[in-house]
Each structure stands twice: as C-alpha cells, then as structure tokens.
C-alpha positions, 0 to 999 in steps of 0.5 A: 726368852720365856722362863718355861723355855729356859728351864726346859729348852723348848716350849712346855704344855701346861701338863709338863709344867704343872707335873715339873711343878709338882715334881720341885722344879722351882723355875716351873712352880714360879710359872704357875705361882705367877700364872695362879696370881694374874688368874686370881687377880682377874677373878677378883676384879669380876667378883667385885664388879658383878658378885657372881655365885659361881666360878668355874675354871675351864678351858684348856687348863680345866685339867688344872683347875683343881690344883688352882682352887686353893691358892684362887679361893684365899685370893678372893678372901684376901682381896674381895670386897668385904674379905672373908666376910663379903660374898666369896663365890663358890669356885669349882673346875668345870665339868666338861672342861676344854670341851664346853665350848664344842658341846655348846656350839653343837647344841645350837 
C-alpha cells in the first residue's frame, strides 16, 4: 500500500500532501523528499546530457515547483558534471503552469 495511503487512509492530491508536508506529518514530508530526489535525479541526468540554460517545472505539480527549487537546485551543484563550477542551469516554475500544454495545442 502506498505511503500517502497509509498515513491518511485514502489517496491524497499532491496539495493535501505537500500542505500535510508542511504541516509536520513525517510520513508526507518523506513523499515529497522521495518524489523531490527522483525529480532531481532526472533533471541532473538531462543537465549533463544535453546543458540546457533553463529548467522549468510545470505541469500538474507546477503549483509546487517553488517549494522544489531549493532542494532541485543543490542537487545539480552536488551532482552535475563540473559541480558548483560546471554550467548549473537556471530553474524556475513555469508560468502557465498545468495549463501549457492547452494553451500550446490551442495556438496550433
């Protein structure tokens, strides 16, 4: 059975589990550490691999992203190539957020 399930008895939006989060509830902070390192771990993989200027976190947790920057952000100085000295792209939420990929298909 999934943590979030377990510590709440029912599945959770990721609003629920980031506000449990901040509230203190250790079994939802560990959902978001753990979701906050494979995120980052991907972001570094594509940082190395093809030195974007820019991150941008959208989508359905783009109401997030913010609260993930910090903790995304040391993980490429840790874990890119060159470290705090190689080229650590800039990383920032999204604007339009969850909506993006509406608003592109409505421009075509």
């Amino acid at each position: 059975m999934p943590v979030c399930r377990k510590a709440a008895g029912r599945i959770l939006t990721p609003a629920e589990i980031f506000r449990g989060a901040a509230k203190g509830n250790i079994d939802l902070q560990e959902i978001v550490e753990q979701y906050e390192e494979m995120l980052g771990t991907g972001i570094v993989n594509i940082v190395n691999m093809f030195r974007p200027q820019l991150i941008l976190l959208g989508g359905a947790m783009s109401g997030h992203a913010k609260e993930m920057i910090g903790p995304i952000r040391a993980m490429m100085k840790r874990d890119c190539f060159g470290g705090e000295h190689g080229m650590i792209p800039e990383i920032a939420a999204a604007e339009l957020g969850s909506s993006a990929g509406m608003i592109g298909a409505a421009n075509l």
